[in-house]
C-alpha positions as CSV (number, residue, x, y, z in Angstrom):
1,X,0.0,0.0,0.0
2,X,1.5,3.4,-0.8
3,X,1.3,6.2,1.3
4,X,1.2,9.9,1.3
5,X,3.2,11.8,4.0
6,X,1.8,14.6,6.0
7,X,4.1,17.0,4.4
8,X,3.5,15.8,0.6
9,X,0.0,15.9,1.7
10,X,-0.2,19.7,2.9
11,X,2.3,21.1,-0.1
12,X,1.3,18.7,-3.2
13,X,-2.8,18.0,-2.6
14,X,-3.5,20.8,-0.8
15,X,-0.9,24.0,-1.4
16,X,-2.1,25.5,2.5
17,X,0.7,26.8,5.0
18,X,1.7,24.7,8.0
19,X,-0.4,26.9,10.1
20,X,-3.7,26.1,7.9
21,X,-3.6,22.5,8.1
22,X,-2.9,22.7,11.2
23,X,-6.3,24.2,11.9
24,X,-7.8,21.5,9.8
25,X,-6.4,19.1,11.4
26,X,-7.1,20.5,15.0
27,X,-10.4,21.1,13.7
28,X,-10.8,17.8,12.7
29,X,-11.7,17.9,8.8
30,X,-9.1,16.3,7.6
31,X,-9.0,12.2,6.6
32,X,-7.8,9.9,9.5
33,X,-4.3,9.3,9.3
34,X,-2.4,6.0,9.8
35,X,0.7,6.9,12.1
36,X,3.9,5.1,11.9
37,X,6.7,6.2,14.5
38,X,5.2,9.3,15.7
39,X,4.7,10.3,11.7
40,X,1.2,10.8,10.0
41,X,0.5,9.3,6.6
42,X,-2.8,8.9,4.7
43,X,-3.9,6.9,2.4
44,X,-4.6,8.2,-1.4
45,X,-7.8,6.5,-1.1
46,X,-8.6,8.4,1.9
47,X,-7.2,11.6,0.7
48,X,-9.6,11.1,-2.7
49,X,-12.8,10.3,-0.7
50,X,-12.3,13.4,1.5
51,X,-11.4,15.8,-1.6
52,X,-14.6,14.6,-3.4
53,X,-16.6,15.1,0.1
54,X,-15.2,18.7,0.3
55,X,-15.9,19.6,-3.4
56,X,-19.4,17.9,-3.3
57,X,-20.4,19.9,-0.5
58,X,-22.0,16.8,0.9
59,X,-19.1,17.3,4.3
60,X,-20.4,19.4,7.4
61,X,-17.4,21.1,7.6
62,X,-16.0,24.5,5.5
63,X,-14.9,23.6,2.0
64,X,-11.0,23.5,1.2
């Protein structure tokens, strides 16, 4: 299974600061993510379902 780093995740999929995912994350609209050694990674399957949640409009939270 391949997985996406928080980092790649934050810069690549979603071009926000460290300070804006951050919030998302504290906020708690952002997929759960699998956590290896203190690290978190998400699945691109995860990552997907979320982005087409967000864009859908069908998620309770704000849109990305």
């Amino acid at each position: 299974m391949k997985l996406v780093s928080e980092k790649q995740f934050r810069t690549e999929t979603l071009g926000i600061s460290t300070t804006s995912f951050w919030r998302l994350k504290k906020s708690g609209d952002l997929p759960a993510p699998i956590v290896i050694g203190h690290r978190n990674y998400y699945s691109p399957d995860s990552i997907m379902e979320w982005l087409d949640r967000k864009r859908s409009g069908t998620d309770s939270q704000t849109n990305v």
